[in-house]
GUTORKE-428285 format. One record per residue: x, y negated, z negated of N, C-alpha, C, O in turn; residue number from 1. Coordinates in steps of 0.001 Angstrom, whole numbers, plus 500000, padded with zeros to 6 digits. Layout:
<<X Y Z> <X Y Z> <X Y Z> <X Y Z> NUM>;
...
END
This chain:
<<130249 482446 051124> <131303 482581 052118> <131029 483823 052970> <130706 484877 052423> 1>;
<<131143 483725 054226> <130729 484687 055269> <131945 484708 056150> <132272 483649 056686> 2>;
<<132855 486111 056420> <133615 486707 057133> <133620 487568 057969> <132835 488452 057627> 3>;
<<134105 487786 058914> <134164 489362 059781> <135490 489844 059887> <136619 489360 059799> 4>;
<<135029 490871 060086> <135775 492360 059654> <136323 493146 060499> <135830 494273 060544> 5>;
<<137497 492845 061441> <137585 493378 063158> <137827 495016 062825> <137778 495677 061788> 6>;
<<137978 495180 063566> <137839 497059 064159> <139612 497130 064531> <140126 496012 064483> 7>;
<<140336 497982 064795> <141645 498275 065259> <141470 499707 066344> <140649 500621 066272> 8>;
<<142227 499552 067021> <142882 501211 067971> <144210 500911 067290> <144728 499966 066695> 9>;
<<144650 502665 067801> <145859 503076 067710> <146528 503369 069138> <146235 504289 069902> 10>;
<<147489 502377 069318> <148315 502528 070309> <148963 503847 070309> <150124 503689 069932> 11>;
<<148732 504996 070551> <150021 505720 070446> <150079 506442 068772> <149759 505792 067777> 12>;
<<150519 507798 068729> <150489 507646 067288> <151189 509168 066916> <150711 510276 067156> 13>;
<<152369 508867 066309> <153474 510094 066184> <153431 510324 064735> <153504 509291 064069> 14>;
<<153311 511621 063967> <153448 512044 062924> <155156 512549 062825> <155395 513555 063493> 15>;
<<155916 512165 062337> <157217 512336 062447> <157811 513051 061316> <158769 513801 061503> 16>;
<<157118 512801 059723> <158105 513692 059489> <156944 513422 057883> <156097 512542 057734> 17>;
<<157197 514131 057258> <156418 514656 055670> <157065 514155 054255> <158170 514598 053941> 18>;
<<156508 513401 053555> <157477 512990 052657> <157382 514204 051389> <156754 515250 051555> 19>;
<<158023 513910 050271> <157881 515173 049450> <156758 515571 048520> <156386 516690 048165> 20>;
<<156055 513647 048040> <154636 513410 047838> <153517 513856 048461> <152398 513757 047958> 21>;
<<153837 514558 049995> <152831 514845 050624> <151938 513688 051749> <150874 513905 052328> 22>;
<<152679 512615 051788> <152694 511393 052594> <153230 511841 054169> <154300 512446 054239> 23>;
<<152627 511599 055169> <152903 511851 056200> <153716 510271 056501> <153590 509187 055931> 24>;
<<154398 510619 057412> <155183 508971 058089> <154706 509033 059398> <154481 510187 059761> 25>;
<<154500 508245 060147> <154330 507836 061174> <154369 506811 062125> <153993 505832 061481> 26>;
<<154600 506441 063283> <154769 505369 064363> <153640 505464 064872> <153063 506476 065271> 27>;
<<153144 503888 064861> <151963 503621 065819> <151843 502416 066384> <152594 501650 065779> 28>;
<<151368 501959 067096> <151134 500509 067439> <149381 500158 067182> <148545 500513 068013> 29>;
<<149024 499439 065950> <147585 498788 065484> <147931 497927 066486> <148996 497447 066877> 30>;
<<146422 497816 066913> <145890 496897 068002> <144686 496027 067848> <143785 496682 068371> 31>;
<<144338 495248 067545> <142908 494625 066607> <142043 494530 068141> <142464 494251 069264> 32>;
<<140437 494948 067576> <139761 495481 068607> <138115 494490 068156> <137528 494693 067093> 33>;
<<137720 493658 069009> <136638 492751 068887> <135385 493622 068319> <134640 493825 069278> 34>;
<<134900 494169 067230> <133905 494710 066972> <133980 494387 065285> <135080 494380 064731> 35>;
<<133117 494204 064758> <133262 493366 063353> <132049 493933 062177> <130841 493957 062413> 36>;
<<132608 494309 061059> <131598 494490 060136> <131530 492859 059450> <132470 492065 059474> 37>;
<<129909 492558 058732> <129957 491026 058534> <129780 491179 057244> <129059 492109 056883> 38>;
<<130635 489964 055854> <130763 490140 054295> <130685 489353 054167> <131500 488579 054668> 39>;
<<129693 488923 053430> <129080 487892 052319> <129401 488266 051002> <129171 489183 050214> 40>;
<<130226 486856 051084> <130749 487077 049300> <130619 485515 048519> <131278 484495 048722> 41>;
<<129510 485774 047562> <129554 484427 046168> <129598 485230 044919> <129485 486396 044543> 42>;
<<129822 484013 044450> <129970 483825 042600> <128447 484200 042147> <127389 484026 042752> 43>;
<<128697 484752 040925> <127529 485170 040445> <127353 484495 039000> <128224 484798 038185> 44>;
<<126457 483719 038619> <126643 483602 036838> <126602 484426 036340> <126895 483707 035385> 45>;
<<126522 485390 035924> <126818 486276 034707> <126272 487314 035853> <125769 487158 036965> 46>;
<<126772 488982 034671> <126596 490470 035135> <127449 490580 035475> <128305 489730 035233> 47>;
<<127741 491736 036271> <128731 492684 036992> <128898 492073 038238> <128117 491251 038718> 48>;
<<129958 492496 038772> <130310 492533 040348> <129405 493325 041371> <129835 494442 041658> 49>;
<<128614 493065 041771> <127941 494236 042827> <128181 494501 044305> <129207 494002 044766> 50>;
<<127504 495112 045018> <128011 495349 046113> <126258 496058 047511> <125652 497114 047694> 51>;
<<126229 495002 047930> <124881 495938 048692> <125601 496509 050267> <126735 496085 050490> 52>;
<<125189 497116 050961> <125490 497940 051876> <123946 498062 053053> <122978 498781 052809> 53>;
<<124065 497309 054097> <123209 497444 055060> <123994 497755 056309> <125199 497549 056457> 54>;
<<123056 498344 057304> <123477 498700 058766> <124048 500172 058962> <124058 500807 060017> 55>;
<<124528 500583 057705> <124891 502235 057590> <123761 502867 056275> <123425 502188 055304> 56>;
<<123406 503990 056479> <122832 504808 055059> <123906 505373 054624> <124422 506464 054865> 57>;
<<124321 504087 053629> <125871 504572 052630> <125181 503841 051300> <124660 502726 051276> 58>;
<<125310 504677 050328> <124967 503859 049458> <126374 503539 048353> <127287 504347 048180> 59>;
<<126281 502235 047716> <127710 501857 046691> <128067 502573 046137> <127199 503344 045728> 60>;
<<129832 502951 045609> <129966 503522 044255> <131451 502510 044107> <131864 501519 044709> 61>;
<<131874 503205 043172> <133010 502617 042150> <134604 503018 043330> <135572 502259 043287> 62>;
<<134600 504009 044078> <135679 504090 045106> <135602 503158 046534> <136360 503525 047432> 63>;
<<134961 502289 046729> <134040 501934 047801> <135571 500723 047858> <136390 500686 046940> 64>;
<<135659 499890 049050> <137432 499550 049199> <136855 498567 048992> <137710 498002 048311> 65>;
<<135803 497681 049056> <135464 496462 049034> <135190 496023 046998> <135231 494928 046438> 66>;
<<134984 497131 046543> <134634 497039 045167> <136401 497156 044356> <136823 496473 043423> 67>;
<<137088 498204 045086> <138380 498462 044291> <139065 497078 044950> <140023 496644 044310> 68>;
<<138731 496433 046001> <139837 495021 046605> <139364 494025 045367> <140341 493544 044792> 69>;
<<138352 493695 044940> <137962 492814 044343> <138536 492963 042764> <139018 492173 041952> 70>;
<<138192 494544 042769> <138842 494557 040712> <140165 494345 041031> <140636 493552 040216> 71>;
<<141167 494775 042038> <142562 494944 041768> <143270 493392 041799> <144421 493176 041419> 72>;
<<142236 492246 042392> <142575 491056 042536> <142050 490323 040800> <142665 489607 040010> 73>;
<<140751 490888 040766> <140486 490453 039096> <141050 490870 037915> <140802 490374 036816> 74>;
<<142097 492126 038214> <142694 492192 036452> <143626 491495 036625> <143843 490851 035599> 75>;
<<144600 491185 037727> <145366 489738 037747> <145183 488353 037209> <145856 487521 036600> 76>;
<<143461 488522 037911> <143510 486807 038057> <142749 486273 037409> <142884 485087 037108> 77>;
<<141435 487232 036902> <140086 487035 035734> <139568 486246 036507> <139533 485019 036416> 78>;
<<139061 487041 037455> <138253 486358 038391> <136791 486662 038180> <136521 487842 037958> 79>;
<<135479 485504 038224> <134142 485671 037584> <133533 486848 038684> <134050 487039 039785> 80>;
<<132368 487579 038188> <131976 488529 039483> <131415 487894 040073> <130891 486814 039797> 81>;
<<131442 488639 041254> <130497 488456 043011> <129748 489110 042665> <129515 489778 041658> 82>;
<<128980 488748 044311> <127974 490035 044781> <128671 490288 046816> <128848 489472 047721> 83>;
<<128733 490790 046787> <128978 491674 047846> <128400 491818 048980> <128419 493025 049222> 84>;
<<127781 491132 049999> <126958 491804 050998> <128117 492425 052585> <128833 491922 053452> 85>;
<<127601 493900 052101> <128699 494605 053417> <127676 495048 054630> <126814 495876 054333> 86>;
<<127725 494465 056196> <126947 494782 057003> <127808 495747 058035> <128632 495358 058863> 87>;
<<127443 496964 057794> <128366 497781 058951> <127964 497473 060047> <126786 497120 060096> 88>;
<<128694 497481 061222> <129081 497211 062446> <129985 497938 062773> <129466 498424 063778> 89>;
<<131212 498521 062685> <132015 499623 062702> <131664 500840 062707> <131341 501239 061588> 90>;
<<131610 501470 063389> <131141 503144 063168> <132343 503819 062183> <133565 503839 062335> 91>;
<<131602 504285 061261> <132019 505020 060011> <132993 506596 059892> <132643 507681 060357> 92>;
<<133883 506387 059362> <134704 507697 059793> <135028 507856 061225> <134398 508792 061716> 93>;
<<135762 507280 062007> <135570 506942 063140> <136829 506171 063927> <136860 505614 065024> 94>;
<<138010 506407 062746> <139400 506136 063203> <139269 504499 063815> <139995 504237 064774> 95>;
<<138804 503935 063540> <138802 502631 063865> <139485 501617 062882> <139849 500513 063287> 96>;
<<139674 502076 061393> <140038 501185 060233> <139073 500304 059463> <139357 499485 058589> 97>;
<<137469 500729 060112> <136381 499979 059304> <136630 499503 057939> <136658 498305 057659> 98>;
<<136841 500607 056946> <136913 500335 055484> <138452 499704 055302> <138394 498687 054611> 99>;
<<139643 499985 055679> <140297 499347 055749> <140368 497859 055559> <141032 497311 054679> 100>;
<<139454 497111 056669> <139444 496147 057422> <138448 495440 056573> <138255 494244 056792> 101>;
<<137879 495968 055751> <136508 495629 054904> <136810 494944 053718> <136282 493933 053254> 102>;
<<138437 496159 052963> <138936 495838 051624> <139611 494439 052146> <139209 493398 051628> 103>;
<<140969 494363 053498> <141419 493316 053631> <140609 491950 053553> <140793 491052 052731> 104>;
<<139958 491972 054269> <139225 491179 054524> <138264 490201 052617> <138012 489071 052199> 105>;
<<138142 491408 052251> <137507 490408 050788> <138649 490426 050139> <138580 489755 049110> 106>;
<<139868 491015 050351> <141194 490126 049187> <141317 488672 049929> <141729 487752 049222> 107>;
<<140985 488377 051340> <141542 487408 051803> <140333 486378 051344> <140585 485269 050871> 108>;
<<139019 486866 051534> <138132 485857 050224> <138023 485555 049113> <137390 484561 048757> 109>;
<<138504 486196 048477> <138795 486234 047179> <139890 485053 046879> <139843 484233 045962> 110>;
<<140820 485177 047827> <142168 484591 048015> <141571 482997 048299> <142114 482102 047652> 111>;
<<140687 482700 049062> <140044 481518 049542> <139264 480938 048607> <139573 479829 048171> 112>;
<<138335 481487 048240> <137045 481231 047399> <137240 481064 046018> <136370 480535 045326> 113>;
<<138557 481561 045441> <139013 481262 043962> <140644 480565 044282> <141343 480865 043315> 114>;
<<141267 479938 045070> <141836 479258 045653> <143366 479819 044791> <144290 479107 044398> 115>;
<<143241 481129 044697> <144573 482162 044109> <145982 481543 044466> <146916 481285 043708> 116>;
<<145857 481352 046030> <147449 480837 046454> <148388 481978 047246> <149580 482068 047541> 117>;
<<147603 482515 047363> <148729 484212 047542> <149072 484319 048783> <148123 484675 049481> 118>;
<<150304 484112 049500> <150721 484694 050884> <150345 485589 051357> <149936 486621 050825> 119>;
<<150451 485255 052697> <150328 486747 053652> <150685 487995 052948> <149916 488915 052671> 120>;
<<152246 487892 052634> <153084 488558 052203> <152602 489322 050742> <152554 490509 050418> 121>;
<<152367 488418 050233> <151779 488760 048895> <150373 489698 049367> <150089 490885 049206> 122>;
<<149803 488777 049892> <148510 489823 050195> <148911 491160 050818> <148163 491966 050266> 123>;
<<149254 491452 051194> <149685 492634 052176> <150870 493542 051433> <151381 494548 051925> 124>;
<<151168 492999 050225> <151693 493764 048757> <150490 494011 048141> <150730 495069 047559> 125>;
<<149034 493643 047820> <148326 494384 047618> <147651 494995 048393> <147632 496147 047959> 126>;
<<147145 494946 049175> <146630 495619 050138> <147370 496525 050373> <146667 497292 049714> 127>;
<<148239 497223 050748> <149018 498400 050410> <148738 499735 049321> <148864 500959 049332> 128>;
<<148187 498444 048211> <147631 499343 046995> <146200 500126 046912> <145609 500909 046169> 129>;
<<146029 499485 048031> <144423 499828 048178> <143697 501084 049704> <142699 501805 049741> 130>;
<<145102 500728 050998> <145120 502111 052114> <146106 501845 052927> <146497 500702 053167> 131>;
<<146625 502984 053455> <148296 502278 054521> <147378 501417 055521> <148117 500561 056008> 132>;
<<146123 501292 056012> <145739 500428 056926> <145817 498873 056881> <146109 498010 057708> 133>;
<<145448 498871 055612> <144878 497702 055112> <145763 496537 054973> <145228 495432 054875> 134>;
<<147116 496638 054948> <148238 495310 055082> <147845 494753 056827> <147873 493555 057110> 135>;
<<147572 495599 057637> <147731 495718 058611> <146744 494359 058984> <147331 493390 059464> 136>;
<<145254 494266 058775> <144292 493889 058732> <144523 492311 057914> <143943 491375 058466> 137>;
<<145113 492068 056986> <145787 490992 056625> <146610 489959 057930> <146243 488786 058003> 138>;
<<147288 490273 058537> <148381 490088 059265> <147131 490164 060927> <146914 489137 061570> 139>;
<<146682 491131 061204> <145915 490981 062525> <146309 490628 063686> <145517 490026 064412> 140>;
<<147404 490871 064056> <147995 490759 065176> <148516 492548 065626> <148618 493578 064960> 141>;
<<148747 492203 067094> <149687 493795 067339> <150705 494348 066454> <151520 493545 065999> 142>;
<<150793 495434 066167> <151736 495590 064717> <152364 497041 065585> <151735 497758 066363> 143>;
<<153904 497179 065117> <154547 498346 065170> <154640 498813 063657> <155344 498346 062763> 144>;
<<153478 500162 063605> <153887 500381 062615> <154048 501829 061960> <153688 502909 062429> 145>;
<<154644 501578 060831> <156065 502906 060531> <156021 503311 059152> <155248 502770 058362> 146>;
<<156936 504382 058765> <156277 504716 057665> <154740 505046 057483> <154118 505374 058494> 147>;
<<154111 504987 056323> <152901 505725 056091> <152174 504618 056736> <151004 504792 056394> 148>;
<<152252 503373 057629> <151612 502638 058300> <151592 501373 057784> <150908 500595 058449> 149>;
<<152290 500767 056501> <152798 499737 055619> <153856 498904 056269> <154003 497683 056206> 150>;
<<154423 499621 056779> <155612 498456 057347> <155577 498256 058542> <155846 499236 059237> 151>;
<<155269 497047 059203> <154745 496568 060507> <155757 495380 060730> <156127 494467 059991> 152>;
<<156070 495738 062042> <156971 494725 062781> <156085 494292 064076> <155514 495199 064682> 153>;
<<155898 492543 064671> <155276 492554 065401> <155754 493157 066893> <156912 493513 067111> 154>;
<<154862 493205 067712> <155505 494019 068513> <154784 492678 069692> <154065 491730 069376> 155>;
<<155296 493053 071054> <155772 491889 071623> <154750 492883 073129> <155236 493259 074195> 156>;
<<152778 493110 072482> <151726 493969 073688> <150731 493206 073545> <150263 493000 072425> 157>;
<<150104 492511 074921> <149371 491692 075047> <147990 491845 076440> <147877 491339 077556> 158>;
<<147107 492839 075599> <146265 493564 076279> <144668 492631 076960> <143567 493015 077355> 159>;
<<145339 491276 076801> <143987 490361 077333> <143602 490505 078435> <144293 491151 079224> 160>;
<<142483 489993 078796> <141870 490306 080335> <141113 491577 080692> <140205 491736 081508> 161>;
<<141829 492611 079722> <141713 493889 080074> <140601 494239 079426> <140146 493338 078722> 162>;
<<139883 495462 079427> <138353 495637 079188> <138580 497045 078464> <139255 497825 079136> 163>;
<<138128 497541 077170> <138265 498445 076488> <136717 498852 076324> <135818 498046 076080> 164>;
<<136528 500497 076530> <135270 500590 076449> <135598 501543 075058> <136713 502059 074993> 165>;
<<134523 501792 073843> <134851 502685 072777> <133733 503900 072870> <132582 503526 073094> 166>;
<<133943 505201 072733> <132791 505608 072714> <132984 506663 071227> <134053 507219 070978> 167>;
<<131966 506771 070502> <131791 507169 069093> <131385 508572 069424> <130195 508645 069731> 168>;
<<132090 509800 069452> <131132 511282 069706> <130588 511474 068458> <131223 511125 067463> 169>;
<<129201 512122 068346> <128383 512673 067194> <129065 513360 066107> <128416 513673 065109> 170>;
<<130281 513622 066195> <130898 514183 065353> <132043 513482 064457> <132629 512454 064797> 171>;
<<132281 514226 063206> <133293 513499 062166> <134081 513924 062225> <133923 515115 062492> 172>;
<<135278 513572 062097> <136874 513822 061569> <136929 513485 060068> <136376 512526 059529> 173>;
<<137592 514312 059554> <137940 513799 058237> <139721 513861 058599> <140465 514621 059220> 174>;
<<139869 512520 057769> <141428 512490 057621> <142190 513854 057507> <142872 514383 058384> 175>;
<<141954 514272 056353> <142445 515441 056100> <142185 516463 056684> <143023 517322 056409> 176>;
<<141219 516905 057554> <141420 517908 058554> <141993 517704 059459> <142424 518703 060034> 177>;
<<142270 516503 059997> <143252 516042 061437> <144664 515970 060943> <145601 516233 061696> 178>;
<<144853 515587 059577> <146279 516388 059812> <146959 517253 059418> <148176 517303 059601> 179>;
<<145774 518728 058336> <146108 520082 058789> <146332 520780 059775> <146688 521958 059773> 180>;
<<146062 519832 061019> <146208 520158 062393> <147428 520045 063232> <147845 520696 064189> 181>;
<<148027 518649 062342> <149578 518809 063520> <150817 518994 062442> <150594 519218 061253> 182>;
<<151875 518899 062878> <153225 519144 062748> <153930 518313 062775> <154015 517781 063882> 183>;
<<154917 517650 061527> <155709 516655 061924> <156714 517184 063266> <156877 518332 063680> 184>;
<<157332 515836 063781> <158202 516356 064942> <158431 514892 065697> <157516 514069 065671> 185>;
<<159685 514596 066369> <160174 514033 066753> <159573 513324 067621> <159746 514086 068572> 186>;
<<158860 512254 068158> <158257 511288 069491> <158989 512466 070608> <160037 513022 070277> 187>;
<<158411 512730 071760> <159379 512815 073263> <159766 511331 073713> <160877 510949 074080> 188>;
<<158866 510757 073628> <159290 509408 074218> <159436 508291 073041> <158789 508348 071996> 189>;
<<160279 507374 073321> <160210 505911 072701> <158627 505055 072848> <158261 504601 073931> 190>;
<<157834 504941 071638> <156219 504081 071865> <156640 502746 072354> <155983 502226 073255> 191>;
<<158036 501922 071674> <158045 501013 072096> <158086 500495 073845> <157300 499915 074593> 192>;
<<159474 501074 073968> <159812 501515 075542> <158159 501700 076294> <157624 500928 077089> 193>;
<<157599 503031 075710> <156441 503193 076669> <155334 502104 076968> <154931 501830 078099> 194>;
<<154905 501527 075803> <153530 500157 076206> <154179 499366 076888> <153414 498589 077457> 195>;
<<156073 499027 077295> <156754 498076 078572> <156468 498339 079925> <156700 497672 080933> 196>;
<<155726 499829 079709> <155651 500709 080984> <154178 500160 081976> <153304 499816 081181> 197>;
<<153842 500045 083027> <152960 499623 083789> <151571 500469 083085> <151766 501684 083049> 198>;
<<150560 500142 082668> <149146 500824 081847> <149309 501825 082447> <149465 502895 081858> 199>;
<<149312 501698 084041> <148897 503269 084473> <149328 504126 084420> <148825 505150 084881> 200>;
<<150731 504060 083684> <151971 504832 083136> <151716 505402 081582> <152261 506290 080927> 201>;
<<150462 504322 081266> <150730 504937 079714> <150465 506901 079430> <150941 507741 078666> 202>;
<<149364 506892 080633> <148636 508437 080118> <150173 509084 080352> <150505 509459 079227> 203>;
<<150979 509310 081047> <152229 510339 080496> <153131 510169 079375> <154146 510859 079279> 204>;
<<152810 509268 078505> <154609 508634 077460> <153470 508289 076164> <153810 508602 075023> 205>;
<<152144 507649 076390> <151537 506935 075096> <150503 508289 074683> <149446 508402 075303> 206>;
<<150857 509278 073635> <150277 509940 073145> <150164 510008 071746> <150975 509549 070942> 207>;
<<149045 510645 071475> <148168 510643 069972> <148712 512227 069763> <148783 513121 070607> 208>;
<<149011 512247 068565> <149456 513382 067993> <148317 514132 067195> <148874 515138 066756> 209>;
<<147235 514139 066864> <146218 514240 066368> <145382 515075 067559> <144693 516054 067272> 210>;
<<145518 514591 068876> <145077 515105 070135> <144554 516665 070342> <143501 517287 070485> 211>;
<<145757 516851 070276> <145950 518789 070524> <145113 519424 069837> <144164 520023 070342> 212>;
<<145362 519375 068553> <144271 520051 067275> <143210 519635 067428> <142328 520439 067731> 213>;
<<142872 518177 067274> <141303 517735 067024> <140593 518335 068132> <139492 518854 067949> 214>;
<<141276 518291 069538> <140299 518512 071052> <140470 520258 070879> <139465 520883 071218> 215>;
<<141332 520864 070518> <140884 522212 070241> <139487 522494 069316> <138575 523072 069905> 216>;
<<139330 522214 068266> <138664 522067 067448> <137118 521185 067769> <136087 521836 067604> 217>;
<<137023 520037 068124> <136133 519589 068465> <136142 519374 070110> <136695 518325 070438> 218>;
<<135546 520311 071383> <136112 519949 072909> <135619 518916 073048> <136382 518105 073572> 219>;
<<133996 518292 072653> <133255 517349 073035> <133875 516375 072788> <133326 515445 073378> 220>;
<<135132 515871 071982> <136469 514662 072073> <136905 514395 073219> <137038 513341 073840> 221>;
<<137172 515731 073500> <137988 515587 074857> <137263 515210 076348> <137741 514544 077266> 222>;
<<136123 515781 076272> <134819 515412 077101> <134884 514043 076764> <135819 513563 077405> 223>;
<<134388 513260 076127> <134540 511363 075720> <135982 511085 077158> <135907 510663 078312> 224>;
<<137335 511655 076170> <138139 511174 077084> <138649 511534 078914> <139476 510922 079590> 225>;
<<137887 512601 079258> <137858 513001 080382> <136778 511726 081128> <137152 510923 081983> 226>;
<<135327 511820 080513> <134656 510836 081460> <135055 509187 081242> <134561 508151 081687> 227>;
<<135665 509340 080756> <136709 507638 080849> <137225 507491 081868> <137035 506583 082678> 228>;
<<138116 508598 081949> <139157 508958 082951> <138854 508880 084271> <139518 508347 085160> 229>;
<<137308 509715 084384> <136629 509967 085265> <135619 509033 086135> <135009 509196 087192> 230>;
<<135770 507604 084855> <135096 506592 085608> <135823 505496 085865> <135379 504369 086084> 231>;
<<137259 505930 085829> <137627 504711 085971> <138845 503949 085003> <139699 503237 085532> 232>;
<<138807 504171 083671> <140006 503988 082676> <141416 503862 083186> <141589 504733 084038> 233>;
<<142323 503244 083036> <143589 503247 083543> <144433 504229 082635> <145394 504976 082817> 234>;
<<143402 503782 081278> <144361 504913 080177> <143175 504966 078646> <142467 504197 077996> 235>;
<<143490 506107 078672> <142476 506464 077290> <142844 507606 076304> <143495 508569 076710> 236>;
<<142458 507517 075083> <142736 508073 073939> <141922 508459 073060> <140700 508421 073196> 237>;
<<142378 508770 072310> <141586 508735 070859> <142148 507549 069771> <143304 507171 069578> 238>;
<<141367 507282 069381> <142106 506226 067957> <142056 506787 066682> <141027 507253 066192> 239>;
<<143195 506751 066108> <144016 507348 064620> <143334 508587 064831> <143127 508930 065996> 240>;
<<142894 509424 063742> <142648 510640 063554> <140988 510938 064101> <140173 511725 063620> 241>;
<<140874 510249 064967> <139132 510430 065725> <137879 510232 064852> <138127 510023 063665> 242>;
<<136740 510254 065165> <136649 510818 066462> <136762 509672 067532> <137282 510145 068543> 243>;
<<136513 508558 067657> <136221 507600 068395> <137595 507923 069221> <138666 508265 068719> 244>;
<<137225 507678 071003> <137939 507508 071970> <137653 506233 072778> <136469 505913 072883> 245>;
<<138637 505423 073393> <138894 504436 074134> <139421 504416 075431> <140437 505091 075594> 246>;
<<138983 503818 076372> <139487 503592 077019> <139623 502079 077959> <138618 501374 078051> 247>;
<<140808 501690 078575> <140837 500669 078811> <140621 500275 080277> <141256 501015 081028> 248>;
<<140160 499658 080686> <139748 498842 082389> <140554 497933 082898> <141061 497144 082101> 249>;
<<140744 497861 083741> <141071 496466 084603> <139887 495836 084691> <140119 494705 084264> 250>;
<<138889 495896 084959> <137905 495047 084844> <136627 495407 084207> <136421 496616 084097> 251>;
<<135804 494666 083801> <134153 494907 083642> <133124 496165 083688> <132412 496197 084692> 252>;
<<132994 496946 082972> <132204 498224 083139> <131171 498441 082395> <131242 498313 081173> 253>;
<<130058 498801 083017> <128385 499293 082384> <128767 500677 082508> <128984 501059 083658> 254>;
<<128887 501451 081640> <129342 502891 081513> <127609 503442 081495> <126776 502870 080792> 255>;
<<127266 504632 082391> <126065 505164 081861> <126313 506027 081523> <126300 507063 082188> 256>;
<<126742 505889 079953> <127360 507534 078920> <126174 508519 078949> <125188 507794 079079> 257>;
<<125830 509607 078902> <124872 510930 078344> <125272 510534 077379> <126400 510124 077105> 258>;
<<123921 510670 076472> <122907 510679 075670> <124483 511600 074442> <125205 511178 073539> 259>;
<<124324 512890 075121> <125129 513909 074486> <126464 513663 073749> <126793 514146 072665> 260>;
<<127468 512474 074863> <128764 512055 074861> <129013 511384 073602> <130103 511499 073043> 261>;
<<127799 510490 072986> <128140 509853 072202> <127756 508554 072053> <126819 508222 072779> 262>;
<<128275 507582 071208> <127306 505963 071513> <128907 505071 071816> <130030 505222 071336> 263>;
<<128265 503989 072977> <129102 502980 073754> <129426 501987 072580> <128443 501571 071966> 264>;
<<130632 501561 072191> <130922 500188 071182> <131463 499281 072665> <132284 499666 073497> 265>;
<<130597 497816 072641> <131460 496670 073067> <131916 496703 074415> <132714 495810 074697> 266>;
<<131709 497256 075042> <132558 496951 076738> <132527 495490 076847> <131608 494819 077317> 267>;
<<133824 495005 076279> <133967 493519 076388> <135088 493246 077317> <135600 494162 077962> 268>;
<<135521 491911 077415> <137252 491855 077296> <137821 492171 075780> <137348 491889 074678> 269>;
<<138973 492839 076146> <140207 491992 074733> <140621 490939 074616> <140906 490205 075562> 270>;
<<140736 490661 073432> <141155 488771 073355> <142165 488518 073047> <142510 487339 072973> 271>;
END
């Protein structure tokens, strides 16, 4: 069985308030984004579950989301082992939801291929267990979502036609340094209200909270989102905690990025 693995942006993205666990809450709008890691998954007669890894120099271990999606579905269900083939296509650490999108994606084979039975709903009760992204990726549509990023209401943004260019800067974000960086605190604006707003409206109302700190900290972010801007973008960002920045077109663009800026994902349409 052979699947793909879409990519997501973050519409917008407010850190609002700290739980006592140390859980941040937040509002965002997931946006599923045409760029795909590809998973090959069969039955194995006997041995272990394995897992190979091509297209990135990552090598397997036992935390890996595609290995923990598969055990957390087998102490349920005594399910026989796989083998695993994960082909990155997603740029890695890179606020896009790659691994996320990787674990969803083999509960939903798993779900197929051993003919489990399990709802959306159900699925997206485990997947929960596994990253706040990952219900999200189940479901794959525009999502408003709240709390630690688990509870998603659809939201009613329909970005077709339109042309999203991604560009990856040489540099990493780690989760956890992007949000030693901000401050819970109240939206200024309503996210919902704002994506009703005409695109070219978004750059004043649709902001990333992650922004301020990361582009202090890393400027060459902000460089990505300036020459977006600068060629043309109606509106551009960063997605979740970076580094990857986006921006979106009215029409068709051959970007000639420097070498320096970073690497181009996809200048497609959205679908």
């Amino acid at each position: 069985m052979i699947a793909y693995a879409n990519a997501k942006v973050n519409i917008g993205l407010h850190i609002i308030d700290k739980r006592a666990d140390g859980y941040h809450l937040l509002e965002s709008i997931f946006y599923p984004y045409p760029i795909y890691d590809i998973i090959e998954l069969y039955p194995k007669a006997s041995g272990k579950t394995s897992l190979e890894i091509s297209g990135i120099d990552l090598v397997p271990d036992a935390n890996n989301l595609c290995l923990r999606a598969y055990h957390l579905l087998s102490e349920r269900y005594s399910l026989p082992p796989v083998h695993i083939h994960l082909h990155k296509q997603i740029p890695f650490g890179a606020g896009l939801g790659g691994g996320s999108s990787d674990a969803a994606t083999v509960l939903n084979m798993l779900n197929a291929q051993f003919a489990i039975g399990l709802s959306d709903r159900e699925l997206c009760i485990e997947a929960a267990r596994l990253g706040a992204d990952c219900p999200f990726f189940i479901v794959n549509k525009p999502m408003y979502a709240t709390g630690i990023g688990t509870e998603l209401t659809p939201v009613d943004l329909d970005l077709s036609g339109r042309y999203m260019v991604l560009i990856k800067p040489k540099v990493h974000v780690s989760t956890a340094e992007a949000y030693r960086g901000v401050s819970p605190r109240s939206a200024e604006f309503n996210l919902i209200d704002s994506v009703k707003l005409p695109l070219q409206d978004w750059k004043f109302y649709v902001k990333n909270d992650f922004e301020d700190s990361i582009f202090l900290q890393y400027p060459e972010i902000q460089e990505v989102k300036l020459f977006l801007y600068e060629h043309g973008a109606v509106y551009a960002s960063m997605s979740g905690s970076g580094s990857t920045v986006y921006g979106i077109f009215d029409e068709e663009v051959l970007l000639d990025v420097p070498e320096q800026l970073g690497t181009v994902y996809y200048p497609k349409a959205i679908q």
